[in-house]
C-alpha positions as CSV (number, residue, x, y, z in Angstrom):
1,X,47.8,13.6,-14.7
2,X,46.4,9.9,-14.6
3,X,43.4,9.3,-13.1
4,X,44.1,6.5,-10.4
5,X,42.4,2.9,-10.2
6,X,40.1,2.6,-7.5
7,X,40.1,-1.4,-6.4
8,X,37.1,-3.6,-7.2
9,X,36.8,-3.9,-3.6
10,X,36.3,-0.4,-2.4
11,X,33.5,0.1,-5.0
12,X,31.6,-2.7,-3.6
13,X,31.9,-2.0,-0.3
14,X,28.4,-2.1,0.9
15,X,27.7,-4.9,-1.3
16,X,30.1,-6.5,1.2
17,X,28.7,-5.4,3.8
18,X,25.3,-6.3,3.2
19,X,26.6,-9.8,2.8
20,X,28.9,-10.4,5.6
21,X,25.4,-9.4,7.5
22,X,23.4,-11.7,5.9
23,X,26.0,-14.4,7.1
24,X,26.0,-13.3,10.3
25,X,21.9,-13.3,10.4
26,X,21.8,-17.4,9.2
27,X,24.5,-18.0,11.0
28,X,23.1,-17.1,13.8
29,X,19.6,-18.1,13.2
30,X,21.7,-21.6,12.6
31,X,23.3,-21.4,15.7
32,X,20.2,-20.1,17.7
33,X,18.4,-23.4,16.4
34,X,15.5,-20.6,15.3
35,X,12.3,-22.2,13.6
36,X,9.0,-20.0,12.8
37,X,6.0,-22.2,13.3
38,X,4.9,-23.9,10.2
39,X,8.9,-23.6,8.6
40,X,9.4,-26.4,6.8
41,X,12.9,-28.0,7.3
42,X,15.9,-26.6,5.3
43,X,18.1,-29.4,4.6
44,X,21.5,-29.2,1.8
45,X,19.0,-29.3,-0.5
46,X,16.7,-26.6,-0.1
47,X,19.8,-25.1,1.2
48,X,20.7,-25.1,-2.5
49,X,17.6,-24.2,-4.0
50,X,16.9,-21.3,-1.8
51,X,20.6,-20.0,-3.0
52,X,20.3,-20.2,-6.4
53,X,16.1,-18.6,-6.6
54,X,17.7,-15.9,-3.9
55,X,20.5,-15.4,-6.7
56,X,18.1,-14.8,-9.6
57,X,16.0,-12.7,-8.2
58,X,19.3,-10.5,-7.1
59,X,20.1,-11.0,-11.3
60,X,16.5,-10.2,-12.2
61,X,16.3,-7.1,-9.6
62,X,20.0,-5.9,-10.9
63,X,18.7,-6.2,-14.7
64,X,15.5,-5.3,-14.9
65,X,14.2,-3.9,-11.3
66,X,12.0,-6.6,-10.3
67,X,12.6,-10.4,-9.1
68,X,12.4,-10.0,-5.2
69,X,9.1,-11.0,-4.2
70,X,7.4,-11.4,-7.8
71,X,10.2,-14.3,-7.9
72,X,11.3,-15.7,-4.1
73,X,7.2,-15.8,-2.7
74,X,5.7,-17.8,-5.5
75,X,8.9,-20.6,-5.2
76,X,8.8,-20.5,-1.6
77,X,5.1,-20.7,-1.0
78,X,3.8,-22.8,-4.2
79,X,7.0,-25.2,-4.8
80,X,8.7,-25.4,-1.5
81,X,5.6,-25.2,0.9
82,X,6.4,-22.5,3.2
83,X,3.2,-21.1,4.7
84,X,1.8,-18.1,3.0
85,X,2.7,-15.9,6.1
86,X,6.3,-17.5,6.5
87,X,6.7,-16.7,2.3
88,X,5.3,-13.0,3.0
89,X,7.7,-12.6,5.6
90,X,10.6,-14.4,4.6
91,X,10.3,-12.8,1.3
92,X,9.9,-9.5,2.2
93,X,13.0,-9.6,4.6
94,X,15.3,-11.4,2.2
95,X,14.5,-8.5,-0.3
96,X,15.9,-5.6,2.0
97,X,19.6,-7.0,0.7
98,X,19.1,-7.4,-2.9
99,X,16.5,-4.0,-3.1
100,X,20.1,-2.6,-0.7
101,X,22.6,-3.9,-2.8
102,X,21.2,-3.3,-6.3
103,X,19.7,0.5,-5.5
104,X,23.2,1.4,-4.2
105,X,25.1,-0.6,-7.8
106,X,22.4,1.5,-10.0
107,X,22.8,4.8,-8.2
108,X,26.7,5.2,-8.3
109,X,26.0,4.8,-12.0
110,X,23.9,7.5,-11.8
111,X,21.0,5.0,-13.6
112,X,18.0,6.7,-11.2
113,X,15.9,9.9,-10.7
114,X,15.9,10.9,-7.1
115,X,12.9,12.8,-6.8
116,X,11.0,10.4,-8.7
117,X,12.8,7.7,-6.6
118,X,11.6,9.9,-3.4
119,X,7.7,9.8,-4.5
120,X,7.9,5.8,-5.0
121,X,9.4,5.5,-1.8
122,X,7.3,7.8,-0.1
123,X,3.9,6.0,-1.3
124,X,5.7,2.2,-1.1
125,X,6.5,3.1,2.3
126,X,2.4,4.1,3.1
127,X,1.7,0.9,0.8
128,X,3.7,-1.2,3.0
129,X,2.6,0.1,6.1
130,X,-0.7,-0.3,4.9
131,X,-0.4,-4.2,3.4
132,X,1.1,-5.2,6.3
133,X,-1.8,-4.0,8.4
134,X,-4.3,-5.8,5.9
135,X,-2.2,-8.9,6.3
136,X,-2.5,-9.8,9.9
137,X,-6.2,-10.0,8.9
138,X,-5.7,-12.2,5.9
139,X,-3.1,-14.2,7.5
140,X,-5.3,-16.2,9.8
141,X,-7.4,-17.3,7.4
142,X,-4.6,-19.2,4.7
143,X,-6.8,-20.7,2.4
144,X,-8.4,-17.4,1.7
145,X,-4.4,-16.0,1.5
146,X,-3.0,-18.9,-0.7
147,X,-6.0,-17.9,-3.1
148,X,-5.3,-14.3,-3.2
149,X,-1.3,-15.0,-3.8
150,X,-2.6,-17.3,-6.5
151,X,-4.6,-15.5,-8.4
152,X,-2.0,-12.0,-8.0
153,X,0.6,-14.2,-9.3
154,X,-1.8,-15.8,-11.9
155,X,-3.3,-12.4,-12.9
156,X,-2.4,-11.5,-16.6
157,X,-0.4,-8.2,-17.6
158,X,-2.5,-6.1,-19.2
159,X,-1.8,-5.5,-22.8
């Protein structure tokens, strides 16, 4: 007996998914005319870039586990000029779908450690919680922010 072919399409289902609700969320925010204070405009052009840095993080985060924020914030903030609060944000919500989309690709292949995965999650989840509260503090105050992004982002690996 022959195993049979499963379509492309019904192994990428929540890939699909995730995406048809990311179009739905800028549509709408397109539609809604929806601009957070300090957002700088997004013209074709940014349009563009934001599409192809949101498209190598996803490569980066599929590859090698990483690219989300470590790639998007610094681009956004430093080279694009989004407020440090709007890049935090933005960032961290724009992450949700590749963190989704590549977590689901890597565990059908069976490429992850579940109760390992369940102790990450369980302290990223009180580290988040916890960052987030820190942040409403540092987030009045953006010089003191942009310098703390900076120097994180400037910070060399250890050896």
């Amino acid at each position: 007996m022959t195993a049979q072919k499963v379509p492309w399409y019904r192994t990428q289902i929540v890939t699909l998914v995730l995406l048809a609700i990311v179009a739905i969320v800028v549509i709408w925010a397109a539609l809604a005319g929806y601009h957070a204070k300090g957002e700088p405009a997004i013209g074709v052009g940014r349009g563009i870039i934001l599409l192809v840095v949101g498209f190598f993080a996803g490569l980066l985060g599929g590859l090698i586990g990483t690219g989300g924020c470590s790639v998007m914030l610094p681009i956004i903030h430093f080279w694009m000029g989004f407020p440090a609060s709007l890049a935090v944000g933005t960032t961290l919500f724009a992450v949700i779908f590749t963190a989704t989309s590549g977590a689901w690709g890597h565990l059908v292949r069976r490429n992850l450690d579940r109760r390992a995965t369940l102790w990450l999650g369980g302290g990223g989840i009180l580290g988040v919680l916890l960052g987030s509260w820190l942040f409403t503090f540092l987030a009045k105050h953006q010089a003191l922010l942009g310098l703390v992004l900076g120097l994180l982002f400037l910070w060399p690996p250890s050896a």
